[in-house]
KOLDO-357030 format. One record per atom (N, C-alpha, C): x, y, z; residue in three letters. Coordinates in steps of 0.001 Angstrom, whole numbers, padded with zeros to 6 digits, always signed. Example, Ala and Ser with C-alpha at 12.3 -4.5 7.8 and 13.67 -1.06 7.14 Angstrom:
REM KOLDO-357030
+013190-005690+007800ALA +012300-004500+007800ALA +013200-003300+007800ALA +012850-002250+007080SER +013670-001060+007140SER +012900+000030+007870SER 
REM end
This chain:
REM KOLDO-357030
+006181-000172+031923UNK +006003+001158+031397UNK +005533+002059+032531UNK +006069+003421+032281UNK +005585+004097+033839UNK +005702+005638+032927UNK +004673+006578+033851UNK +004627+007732+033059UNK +004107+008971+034318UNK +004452+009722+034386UNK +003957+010870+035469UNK +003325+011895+035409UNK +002149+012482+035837UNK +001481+013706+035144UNK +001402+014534+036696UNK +001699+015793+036218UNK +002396+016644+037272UNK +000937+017855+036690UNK +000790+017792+038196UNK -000445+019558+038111UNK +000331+020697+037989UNK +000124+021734+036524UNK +001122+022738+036395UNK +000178+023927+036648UNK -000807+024434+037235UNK -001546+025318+037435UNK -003262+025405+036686UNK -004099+026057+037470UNK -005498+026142+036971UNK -005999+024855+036691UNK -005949+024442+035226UNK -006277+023145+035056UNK -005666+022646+034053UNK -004105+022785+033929UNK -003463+022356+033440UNK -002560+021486+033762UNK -002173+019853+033107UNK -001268+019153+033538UNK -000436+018658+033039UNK +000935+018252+032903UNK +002247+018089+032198UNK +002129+016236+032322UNK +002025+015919+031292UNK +001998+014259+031436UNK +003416+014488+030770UNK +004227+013167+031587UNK +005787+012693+031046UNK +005793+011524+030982UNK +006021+010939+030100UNK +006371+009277+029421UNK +007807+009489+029960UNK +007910+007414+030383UNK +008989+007108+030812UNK +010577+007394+029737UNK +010139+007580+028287UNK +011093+008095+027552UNK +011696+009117+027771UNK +010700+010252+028168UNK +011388+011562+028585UNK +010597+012442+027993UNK +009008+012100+027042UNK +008632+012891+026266UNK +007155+013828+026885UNK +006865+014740+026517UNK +005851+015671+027857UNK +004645+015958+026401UNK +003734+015630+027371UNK +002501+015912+026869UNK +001425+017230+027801UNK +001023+018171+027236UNK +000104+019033+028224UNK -001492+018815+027817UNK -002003+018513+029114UNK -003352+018181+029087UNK -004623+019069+029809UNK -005123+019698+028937UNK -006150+021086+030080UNK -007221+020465+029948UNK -007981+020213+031317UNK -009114+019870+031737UNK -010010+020573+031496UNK -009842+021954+031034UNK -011018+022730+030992UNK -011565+022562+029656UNK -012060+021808+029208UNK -013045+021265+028209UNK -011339+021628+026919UNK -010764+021505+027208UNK -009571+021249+026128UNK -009366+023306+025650UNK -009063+024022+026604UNK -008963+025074+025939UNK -007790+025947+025660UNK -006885+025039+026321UNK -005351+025507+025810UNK -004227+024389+025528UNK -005106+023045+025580UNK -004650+021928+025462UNK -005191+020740+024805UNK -004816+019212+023836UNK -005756+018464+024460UNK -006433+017782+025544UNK -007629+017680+026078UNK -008233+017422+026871UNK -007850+016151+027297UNK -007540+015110+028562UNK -007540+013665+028899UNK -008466+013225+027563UNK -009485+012960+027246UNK -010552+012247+026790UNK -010165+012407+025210UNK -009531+014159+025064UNK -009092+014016+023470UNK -007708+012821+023367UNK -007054+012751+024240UNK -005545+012582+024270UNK -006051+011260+024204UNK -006879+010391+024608UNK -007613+009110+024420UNK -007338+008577+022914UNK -008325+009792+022351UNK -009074+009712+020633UNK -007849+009475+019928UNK -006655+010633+020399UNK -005669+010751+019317UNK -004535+009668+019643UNK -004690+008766+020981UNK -004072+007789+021190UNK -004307+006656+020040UNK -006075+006396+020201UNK -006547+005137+019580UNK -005960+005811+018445UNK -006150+006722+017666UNK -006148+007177+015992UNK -004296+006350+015648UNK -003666+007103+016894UNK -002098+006777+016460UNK -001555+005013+016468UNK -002297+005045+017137UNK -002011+003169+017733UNK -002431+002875+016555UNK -003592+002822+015842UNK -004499+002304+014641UNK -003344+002385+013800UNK -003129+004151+013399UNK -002569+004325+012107UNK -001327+003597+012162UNK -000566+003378+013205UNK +000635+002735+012874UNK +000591+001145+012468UNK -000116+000670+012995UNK -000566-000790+012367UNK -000954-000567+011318UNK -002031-000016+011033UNK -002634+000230+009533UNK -001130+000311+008057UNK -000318+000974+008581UNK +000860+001476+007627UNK +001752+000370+007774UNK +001853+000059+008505UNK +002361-001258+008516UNK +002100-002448+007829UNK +001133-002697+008552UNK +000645-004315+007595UNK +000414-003606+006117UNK +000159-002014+005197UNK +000329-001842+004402UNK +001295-002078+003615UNK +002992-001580+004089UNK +003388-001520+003793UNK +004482-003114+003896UNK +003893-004245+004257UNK +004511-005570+004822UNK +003443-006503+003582UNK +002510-005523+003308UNK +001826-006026+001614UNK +002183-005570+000220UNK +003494-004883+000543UNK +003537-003750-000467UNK +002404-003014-001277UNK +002238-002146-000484UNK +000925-001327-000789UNK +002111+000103-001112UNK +001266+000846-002302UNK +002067+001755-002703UNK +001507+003343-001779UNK +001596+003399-000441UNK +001054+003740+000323UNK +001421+004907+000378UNK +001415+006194+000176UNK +001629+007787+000274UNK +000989+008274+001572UNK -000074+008401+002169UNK -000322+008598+003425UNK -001302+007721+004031UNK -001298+008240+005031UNK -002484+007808+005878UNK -003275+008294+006992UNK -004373+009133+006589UNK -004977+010037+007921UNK -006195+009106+008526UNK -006498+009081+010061UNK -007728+008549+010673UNK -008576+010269+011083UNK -009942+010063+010662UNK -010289+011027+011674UNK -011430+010550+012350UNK -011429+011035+013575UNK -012227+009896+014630UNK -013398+011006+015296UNK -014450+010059+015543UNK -015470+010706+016107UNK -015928+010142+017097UNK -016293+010413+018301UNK -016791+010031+019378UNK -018214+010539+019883UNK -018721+009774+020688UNK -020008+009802+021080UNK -019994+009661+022998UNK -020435+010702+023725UNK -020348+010177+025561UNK -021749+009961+025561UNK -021758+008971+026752UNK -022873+009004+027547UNK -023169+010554+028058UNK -024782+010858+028612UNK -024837+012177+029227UNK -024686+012061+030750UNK -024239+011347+031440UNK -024549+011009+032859UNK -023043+011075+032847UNK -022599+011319+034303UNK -021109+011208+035237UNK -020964+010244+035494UNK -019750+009789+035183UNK -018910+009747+034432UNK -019228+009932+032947UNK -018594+011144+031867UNK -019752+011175+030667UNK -018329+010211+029679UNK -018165+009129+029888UNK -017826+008195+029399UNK -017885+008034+028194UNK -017157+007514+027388UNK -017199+007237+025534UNK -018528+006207+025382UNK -019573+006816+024703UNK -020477+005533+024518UNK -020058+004633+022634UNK -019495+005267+021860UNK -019065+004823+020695UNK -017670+006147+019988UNK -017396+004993+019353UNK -015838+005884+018673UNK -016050+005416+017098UNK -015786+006189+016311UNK -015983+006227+014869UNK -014370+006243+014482UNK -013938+005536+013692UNK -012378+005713+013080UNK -012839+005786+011622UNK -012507+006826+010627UNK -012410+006583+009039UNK -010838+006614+009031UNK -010926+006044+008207UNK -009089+006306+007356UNK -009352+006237+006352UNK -008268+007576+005854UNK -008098+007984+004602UNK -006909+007387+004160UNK -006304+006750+003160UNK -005213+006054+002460UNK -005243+006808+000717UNK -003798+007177+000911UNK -003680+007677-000159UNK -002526+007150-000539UNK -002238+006737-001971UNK -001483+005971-002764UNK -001807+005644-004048UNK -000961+004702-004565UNK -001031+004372-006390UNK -001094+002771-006182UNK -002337+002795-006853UNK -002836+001549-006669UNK -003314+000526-005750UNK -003591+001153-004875UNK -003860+000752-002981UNK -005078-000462-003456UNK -005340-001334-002927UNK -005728-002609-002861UNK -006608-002010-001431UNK -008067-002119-002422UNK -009357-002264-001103UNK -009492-003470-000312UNK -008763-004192-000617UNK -009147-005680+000143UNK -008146-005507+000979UNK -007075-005144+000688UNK -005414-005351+001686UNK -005706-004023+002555UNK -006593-002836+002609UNK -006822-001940+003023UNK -007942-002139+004616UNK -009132-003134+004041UNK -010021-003259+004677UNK -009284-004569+006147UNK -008219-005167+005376UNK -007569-006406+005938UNK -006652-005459+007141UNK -005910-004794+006924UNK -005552-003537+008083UNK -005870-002927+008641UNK -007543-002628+008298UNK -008168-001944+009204UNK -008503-003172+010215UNK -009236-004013+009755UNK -009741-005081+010359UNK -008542-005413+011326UNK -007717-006152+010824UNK -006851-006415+012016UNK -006093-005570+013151UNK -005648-004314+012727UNK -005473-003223+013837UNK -006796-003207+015143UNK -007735-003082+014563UNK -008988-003118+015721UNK -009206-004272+016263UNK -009385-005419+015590UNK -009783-006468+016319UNK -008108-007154+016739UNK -006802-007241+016518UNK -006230-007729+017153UNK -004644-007398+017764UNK -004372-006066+016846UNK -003012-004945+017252UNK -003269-004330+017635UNK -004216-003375+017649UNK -004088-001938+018731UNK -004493-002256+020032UNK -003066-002226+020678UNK -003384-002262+022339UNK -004966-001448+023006UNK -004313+000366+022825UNK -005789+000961+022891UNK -006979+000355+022196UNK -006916-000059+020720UNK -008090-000228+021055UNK -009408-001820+021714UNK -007777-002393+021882UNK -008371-003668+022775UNK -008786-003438+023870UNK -007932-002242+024343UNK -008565-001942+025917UNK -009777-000836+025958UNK -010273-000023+024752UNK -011281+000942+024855UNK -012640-000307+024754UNK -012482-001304+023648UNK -013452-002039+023351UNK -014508-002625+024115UNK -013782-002921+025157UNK -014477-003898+026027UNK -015655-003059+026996UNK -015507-001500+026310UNK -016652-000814+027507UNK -017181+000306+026111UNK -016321+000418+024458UNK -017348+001085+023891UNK -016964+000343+022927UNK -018559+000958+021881UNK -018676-000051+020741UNK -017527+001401+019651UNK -016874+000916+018972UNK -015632+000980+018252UNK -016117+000806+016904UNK -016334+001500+015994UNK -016865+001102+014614UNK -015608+001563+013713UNK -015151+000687+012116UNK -014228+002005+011337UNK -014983+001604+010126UNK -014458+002570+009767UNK -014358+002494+007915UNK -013192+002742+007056UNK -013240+003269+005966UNK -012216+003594+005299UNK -012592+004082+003571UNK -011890+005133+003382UNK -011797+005296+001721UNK -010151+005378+001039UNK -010039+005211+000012UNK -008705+004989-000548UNK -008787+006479-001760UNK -007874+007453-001717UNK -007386+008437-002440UNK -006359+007568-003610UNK -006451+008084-004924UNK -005497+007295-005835UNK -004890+008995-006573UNK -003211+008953-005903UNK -002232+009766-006211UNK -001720+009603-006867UNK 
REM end
């Protein structure tokens, strides 16, 4: 996998995935862009949610959506580094199974999400979850 991020002025930068697809990233505390550190958050959230919908839907879970919203915590020192990441997911569906719910969360974190195998090993990673019935 290979990907290129090109300086496009001030403090803005054009990340390109080897697919062909462009991401813009502003360093300046995220003010015309997401920030590196957001583009992190909404990595882990996407990596999660797609496992999550998955092994949902490989249980037949009557699954209508699925939102994560994530919260993070830095150290105050330089590098101000992630000291903890919060994931909730919201699952909305008819008849969603809390056990087959908690079983997807669980396994996305501890053994499918690439990100978050690789954030883990330097922050503590907590989730939860509630189930909406549509």
């Amino acid at each position: 996998m290979k990907a290129q991020v090109k300086w496009i002025g001030e403090e803005m930068f054009l990340g390109t995935s080897e697919s062909g697809h462009t991401i813009v990233l502003d360093a300046n505390a995220g003010a015309l862009a997401p920030s590196p550190l957001e583009s992190v958050l909404i990595s882990l959230g996407g990596c999660s949610s797609v496992d999550v919908v998955s092994i949902l839907e490989k249980a037949r879970q009557n699954i209508k959506g699925c939102n994560v919203e994530i919260e993070a915590k830095r150290v105050d020192s330089v590098p101000k580094l992630f000291s903890d990441i919060h994931l909730h997911f919201v699952i909305e569906g008819t008849d969603i199974s809390a056990k087959h719910v908690e079983r997807a969360v669980s396994l996305s974190a501890d053994k499918y999400c690439s990100v978050a195998l690789m954030l883990n090993k330097s922050v503590k990673i907590s989730h939860d979850f509630e189930i909406i019935e549509i």
